[in-house]
DRENVEXZA-326483 format. One record per residue (C-alpha): z, y, x. Coordinates in nm, 2 decimals. Last residue first. Layout:
BEGIN
+--------+--------+--------+
!      Z !      Y !      X !
+--------+--------+--------+
!      Z !      Y !      X !
...
+--------+--------+--------+
REM end
This chain:
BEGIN
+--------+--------+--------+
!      Z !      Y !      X !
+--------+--------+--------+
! -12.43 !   7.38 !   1.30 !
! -12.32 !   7.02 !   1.42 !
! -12.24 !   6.96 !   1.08 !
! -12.57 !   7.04 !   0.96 !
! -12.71 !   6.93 !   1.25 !
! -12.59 !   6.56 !   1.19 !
! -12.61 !   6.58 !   0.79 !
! -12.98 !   6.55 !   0.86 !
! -13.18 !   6.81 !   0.67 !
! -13.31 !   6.87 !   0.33 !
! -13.58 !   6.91 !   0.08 !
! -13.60 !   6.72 !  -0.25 !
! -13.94 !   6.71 !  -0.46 !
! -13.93 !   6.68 !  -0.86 !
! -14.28 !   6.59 !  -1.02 !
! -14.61 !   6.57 !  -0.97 !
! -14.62 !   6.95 !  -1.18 !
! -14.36 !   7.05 !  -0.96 !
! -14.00 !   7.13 !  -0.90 !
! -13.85 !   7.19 !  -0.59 !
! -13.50 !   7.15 !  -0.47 !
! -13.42 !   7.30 !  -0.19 !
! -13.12 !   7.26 !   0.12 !
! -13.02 !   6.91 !   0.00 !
! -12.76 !   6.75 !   0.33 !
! -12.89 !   6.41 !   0.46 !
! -12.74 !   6.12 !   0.55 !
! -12.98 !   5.83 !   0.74 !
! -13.13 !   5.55 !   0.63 !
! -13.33 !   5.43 !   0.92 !
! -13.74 !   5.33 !   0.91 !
! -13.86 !   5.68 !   1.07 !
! -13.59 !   5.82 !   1.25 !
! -13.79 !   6.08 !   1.49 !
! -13.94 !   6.24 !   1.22 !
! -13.64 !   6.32 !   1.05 !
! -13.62 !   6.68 !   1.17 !
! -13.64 !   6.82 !   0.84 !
! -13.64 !   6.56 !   0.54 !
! -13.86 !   6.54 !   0.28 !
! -13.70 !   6.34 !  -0.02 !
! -13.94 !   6.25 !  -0.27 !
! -13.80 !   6.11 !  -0.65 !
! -13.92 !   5.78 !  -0.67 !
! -13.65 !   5.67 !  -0.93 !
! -13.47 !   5.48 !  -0.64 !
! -13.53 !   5.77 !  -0.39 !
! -13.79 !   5.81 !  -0.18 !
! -13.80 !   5.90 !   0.19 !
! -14.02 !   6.18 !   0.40 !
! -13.96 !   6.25 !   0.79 !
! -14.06 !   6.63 !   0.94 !
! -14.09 !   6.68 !   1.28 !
! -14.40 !   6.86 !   1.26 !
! -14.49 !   6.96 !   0.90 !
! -14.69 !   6.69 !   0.68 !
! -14.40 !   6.43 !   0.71 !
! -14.36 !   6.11 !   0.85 !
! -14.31 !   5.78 !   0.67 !
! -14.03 !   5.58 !   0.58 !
! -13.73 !   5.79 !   0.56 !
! -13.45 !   5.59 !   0.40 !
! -13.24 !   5.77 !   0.22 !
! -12.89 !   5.84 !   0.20 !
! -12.72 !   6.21 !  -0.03 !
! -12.53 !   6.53 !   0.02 !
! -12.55 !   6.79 !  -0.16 !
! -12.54 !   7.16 !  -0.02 !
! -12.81 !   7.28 !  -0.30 !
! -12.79 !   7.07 !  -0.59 !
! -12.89 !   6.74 !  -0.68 !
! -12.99 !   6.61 !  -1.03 !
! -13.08 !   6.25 !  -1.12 !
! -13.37 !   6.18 !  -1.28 !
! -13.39 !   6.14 !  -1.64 !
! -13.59 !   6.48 !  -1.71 !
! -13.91 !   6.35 !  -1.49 !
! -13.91 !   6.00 !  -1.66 !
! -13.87 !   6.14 !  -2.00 !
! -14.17 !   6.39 !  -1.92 !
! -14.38 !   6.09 !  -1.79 !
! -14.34 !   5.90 !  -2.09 !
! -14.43 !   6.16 !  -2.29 !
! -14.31 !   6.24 !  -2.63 !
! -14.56 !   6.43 !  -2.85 !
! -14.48 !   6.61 !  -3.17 !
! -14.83 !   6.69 !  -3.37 !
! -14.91 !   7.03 !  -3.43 !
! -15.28 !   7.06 !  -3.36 !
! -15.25 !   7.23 !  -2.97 !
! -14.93 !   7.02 !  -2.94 !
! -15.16 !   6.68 !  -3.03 !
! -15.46 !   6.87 !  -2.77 !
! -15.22 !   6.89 !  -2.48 !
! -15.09 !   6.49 !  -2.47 !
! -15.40 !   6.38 !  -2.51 !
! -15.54 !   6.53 !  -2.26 !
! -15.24 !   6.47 !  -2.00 !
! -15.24 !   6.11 !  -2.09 !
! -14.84 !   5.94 !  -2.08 !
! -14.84 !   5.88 !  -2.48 !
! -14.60 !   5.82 !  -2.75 !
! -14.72 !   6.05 !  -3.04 !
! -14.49 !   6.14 !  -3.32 !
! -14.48 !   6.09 !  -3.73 !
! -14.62 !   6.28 !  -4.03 !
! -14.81 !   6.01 !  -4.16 !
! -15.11 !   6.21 !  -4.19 !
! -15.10 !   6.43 !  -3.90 !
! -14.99 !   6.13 !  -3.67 !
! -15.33 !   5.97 !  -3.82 !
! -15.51 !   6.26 !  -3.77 !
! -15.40 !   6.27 !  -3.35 !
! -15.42 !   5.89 !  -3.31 !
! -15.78 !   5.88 !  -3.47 !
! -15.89 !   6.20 !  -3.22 !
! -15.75 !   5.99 !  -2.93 !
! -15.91 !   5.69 !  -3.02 !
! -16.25 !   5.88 !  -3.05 !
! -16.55 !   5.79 !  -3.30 !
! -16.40 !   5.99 !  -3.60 !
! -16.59 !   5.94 !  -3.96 !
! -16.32 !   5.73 !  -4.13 !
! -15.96 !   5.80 !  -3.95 !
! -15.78 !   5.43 !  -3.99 !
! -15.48 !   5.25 !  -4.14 !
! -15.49 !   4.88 !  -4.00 !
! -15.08 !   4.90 !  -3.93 !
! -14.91 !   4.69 !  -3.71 !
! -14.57 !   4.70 !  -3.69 !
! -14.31 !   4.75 !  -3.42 !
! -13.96 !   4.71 !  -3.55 !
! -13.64 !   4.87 !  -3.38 !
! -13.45 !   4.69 !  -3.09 !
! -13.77 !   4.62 !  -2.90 !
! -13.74 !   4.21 !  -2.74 !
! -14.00 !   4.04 !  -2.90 !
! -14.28 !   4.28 !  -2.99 !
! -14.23 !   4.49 !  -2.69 !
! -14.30 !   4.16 !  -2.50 !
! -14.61 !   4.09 !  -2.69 !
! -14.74 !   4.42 !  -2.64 !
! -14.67 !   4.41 !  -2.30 !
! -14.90 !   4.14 !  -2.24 !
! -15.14 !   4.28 !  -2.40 !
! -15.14 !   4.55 !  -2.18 !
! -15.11 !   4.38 !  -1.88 !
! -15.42 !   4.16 !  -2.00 !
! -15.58 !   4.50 !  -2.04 !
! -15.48 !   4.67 !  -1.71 !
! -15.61 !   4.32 !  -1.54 !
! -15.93 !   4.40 !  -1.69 !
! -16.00 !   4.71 !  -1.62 !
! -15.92 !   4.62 !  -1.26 !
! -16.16 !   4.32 !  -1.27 !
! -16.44 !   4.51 !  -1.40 !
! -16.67 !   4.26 !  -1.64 !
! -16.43 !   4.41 !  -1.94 !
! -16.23 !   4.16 !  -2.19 !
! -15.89 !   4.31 !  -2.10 !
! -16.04 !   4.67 !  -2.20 !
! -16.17 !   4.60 !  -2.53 !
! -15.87 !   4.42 !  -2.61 !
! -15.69 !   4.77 !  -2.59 !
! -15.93 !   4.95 !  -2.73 !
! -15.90 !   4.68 !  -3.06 !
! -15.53 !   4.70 !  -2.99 !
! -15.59 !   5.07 !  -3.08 !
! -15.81 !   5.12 !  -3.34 !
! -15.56 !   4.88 !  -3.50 !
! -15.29 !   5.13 !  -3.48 !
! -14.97 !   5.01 !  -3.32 !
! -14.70 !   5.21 !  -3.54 !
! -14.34 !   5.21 !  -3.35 !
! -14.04 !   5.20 !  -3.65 !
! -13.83 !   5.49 !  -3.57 !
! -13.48 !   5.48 !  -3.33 !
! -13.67 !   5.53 !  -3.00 !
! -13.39 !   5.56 !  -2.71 !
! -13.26 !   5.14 !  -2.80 !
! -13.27 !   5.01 !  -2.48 !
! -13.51 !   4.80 !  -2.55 !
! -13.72 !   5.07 !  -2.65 !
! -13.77 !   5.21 !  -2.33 !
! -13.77 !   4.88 !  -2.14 !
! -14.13 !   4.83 !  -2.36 !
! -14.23 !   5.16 !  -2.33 !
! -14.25 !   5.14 !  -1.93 !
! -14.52 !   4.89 !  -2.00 !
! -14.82 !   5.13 !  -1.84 !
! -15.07 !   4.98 !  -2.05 !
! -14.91 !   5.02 !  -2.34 !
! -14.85 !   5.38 !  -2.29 !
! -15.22 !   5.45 !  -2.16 !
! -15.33 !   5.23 !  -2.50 !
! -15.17 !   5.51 !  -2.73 !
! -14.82 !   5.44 !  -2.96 !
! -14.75 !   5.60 !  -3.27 !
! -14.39 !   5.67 !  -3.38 !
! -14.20 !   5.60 !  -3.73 !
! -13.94 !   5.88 !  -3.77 !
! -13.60 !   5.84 !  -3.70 !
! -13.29 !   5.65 !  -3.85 !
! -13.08 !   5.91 !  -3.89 !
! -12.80 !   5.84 !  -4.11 !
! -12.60 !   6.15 !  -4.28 !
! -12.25 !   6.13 !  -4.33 !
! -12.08 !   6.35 !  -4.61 !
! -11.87 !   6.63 !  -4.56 !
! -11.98 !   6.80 !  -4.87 !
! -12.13 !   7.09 !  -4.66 !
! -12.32 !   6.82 !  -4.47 !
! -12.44 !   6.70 !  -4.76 !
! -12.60 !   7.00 !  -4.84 !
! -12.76 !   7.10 !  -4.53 !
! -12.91 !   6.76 !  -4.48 !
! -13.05 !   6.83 !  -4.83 !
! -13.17 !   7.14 !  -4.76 !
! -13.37 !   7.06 !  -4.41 !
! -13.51 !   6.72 !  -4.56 !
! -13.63 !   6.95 !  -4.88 !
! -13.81 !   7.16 !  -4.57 !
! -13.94 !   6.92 !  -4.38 !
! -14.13 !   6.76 !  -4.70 !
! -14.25 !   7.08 !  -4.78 !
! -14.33 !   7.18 !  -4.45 !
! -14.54 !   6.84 !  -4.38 !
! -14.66 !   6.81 !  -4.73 !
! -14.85 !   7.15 !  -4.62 !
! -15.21 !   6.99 !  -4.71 !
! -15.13 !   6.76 !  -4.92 !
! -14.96 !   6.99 !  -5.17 !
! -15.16 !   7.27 !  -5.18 !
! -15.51 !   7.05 !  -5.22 !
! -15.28 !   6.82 !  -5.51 !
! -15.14 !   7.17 !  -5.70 !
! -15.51 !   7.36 !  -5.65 !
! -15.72 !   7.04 !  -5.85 !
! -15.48 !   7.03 !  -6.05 !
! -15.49 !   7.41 !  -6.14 !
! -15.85 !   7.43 !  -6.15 !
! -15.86 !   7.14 !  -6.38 !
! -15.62 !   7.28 !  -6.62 !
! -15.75 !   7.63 !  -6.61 !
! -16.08 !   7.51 !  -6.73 !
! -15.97 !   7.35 !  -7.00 !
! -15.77 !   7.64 !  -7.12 !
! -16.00 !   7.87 !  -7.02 !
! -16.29 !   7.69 !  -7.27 !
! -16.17 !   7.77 !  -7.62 !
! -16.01 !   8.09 !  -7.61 !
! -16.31 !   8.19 !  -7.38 !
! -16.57 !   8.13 !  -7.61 !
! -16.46 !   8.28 !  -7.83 !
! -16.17 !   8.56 !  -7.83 !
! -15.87 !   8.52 !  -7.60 !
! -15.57 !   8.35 !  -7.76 !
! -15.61 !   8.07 !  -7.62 !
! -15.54 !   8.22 !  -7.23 !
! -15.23 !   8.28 !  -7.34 !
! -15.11 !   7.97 !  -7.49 !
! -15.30 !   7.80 !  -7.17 !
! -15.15 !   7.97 !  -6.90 !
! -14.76 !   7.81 !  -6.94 !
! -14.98 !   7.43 !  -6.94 !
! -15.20 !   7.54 !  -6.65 !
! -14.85 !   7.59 !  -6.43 !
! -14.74 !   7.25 !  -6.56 !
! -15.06 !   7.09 !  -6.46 !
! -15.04 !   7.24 !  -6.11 !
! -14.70 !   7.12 !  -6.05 !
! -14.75 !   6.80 !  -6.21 !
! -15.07 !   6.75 !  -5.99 !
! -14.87 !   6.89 !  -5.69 !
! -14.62 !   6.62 !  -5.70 !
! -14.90 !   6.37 !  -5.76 !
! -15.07 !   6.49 !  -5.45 !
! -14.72 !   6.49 !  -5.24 !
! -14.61 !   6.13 !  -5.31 !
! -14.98 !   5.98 !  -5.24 !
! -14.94 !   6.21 !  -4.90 !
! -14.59 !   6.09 !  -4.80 !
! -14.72 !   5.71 !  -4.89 !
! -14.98 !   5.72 !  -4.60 !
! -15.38 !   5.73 !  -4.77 !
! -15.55 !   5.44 !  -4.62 !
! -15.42 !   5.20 !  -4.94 !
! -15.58 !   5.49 !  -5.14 !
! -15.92 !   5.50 !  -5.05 !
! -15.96 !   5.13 !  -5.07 !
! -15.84 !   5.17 !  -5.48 !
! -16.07 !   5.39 !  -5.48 !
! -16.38 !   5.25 !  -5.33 !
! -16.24 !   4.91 !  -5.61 !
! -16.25 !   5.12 !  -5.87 !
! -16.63 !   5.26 !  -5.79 !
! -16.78 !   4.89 !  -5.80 !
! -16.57 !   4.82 !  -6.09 !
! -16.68 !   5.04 !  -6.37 !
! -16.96 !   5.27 !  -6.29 !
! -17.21 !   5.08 !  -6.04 !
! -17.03 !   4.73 !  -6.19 !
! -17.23 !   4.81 !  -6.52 !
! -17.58 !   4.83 !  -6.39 !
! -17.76 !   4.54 !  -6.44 !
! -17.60 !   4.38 !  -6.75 !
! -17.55 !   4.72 !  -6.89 !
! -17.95 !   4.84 !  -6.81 !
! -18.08 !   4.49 !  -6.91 !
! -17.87 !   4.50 !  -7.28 !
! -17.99 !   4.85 !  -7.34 !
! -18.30 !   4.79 !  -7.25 !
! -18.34 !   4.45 !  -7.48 !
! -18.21 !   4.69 !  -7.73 !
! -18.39 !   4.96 !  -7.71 !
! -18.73 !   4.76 !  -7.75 !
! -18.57 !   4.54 !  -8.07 !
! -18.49 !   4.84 !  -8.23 !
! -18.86 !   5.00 !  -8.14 !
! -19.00 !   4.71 !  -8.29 !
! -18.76 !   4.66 !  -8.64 !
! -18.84 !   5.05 !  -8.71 !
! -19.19 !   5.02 !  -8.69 !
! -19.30 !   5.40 !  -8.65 !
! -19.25 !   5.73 !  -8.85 !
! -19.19 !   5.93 !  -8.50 !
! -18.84 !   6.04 !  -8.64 !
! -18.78 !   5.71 !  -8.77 !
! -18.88 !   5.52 !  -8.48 !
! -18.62 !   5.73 !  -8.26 !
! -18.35 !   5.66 !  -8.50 !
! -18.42 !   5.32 !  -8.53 !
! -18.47 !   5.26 !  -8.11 !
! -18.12 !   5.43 !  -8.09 !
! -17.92 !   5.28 !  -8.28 !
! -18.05 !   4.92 !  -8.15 !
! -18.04 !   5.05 !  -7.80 !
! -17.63 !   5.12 !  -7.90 !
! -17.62 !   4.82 !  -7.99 !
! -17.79 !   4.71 !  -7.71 !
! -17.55 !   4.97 !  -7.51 !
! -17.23 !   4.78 !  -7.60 !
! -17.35 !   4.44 !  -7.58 !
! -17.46 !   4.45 !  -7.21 !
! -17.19 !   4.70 !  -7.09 !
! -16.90 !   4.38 !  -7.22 !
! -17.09 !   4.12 !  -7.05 !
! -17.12 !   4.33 !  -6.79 !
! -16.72 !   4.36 !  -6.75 !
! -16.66 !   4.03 !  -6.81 !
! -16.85 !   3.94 !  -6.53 !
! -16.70 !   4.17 !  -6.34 !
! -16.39 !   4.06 !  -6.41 !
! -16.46 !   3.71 !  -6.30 !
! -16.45 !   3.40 !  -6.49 !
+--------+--------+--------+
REM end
């Protein structure tokens, strides 16, 4: 036997006795058959609780109860801390505000209470982020004073289908730089199927890749990857789902999309690009360096040769025209930085030397 059933069961007595009540009381004030109009109410009252107790009782529970396993734990935690805050700041109002003269000694109080909660859980949710960063902040502080080890074992990141697709996050985490736990949304891995099952061979090959190192980044991450099927009612776009949803739980975006990557900053969110790591890992040369590369193309200026190093760094190379397919020594005169990345100029160590 259900619950709801019970529950009907329960609405159906309760308002035909309350039909019963009901039909007397209105027969006796229209002196008419008392026994008909009881009997009337009743049979009502017991159609309208059969019917319609699950609208008010269960139905409406169980919307909540969905509601809240969306809600991340750090906003549960900071809407009842603000509804104990706001009730205790209604609670030192209301011996005050009783003592005003009717109505108002006997309404403010009430009134205040709801206002109050209602201003405590809106507060709270809404800057959980500082509040939360800040009694982190104090209580590092603290037992650091005391001399007492902290363990950091990161915030849980969220990871977009460019990132996936691009697989450089699985050797990331396997070598253990992301210390959180790494969130695949559901919104996502449904994008992400989306995109493997597509008529358009290269769209599909990105998607199989993708899956493919999903699984991998599943097996051989050092730090957990879970799936979560939290979601953003109401928003159509992945990337506008990924943005929220770091809002809400307070965590990082992993991504390599330019667009993404500039409207997560514009909202507050912490991004870490691929790309970015990629660029600030590479190694550093300084003017009057010397380095080997293999010139493999030529140049855009006459007589210049262009080479790559291992992490595809470019290496144009004055005068290196003429030794196209050699590696050759080469002495760093500039180093440029730009938005595709670093580029290296120099010139054989042979003129240098015979400068």
């Amino acid at each position: 036997m259900s619950l709801e059933f019970v529950l009907r069961l329960i609405g159906m007595v309760v308002l035909a006795v309350g039909g019963v009540y009901l039909g007397a009381a209105l027969s006796t004030a229209a002196d008419m058959p008392t026994d008909l109009w009881a009997v009337v109410f009743a049979l009502v009252g017991a159609l309208v609780g059969l019917i319609g107790t699950p609208f008010f009782t269960t139905r409406p529970a169980r919307v909540l109860r969905r509601q809240i396993m969306q809600l991340p734990a750090s906003a549960l935690l900071a809407g009842m801390t603000g509804l104990v805050v706001g009730l205790i700041v209604a609670g030192l109002l209301s011996f005050p505000m009783s003592l005003l003269p009717r109505p108002f000694g006997q309404v403010l109080p009430m009134v205040g209470a709801v206002v109050f909660a209602w201003l405590g859980i809106s507060i709270f949710v809404m800057r959980q982020r500082d509040i939360f960063s800040l009694f982190r902040g104090r209580l590092s502080s603290r037992l650091a004073a005391e001399g007492a080890g902290t363990t950091n074992e990161g915030r849980s990141v969220l990871i977009d289908t460019s990132v996936i697709i691009d697989g450089r996050i699985a050797d990331i985490s396997h070598t253990g730089f992301i210390s959180g736990t790494i969130l695949v949304p559901k919104f996502v891995l449904n994008e992400l199927q989306h995109i493997a099952d597509s008529p358009d061979a290269l769209r599909r090959n990105r998607g199989r890749r993708g899956l493919e190192v999903l699984n991998r980044l599943t097996k051989e991450a050092t730090v957990p990857v879970r799936f979560t099927d939290m979601d953003v009612p109401g928003v159509r776009e992945v990337d506008d789902k990924l943005v929220i949803l770091a809002k809400q739980l307070n965590c990082a975006v992993i991504t390599n999309d330019y667009n993404l990557n500039h409207v997560a900053q514009l909202q507050g969110v912490t991004v870490l690009n691929i790309n970015e790591l990629a660029n600030a890992v590479k190694a550093v040369f300084l003017h009057g360096e010397a380095l080997v590369v293999k010139i493999i193309q030529e140049g855009r200026e006459v007589g210049q040769g262009v080479g790559y190093l291992d992490d595809g760094t470019m290496v144009v190379v004055d005068d290196g025209r003429s030794r196209i397919s050699e590696e050759v020594s080469v002495i760093v005169t500039k180093v440029l930085q730009t938005t595709a990345g670093r580029m290296i100029f120099a010139k054989l160590e042979s003129n240098h030397n015979h400068r």
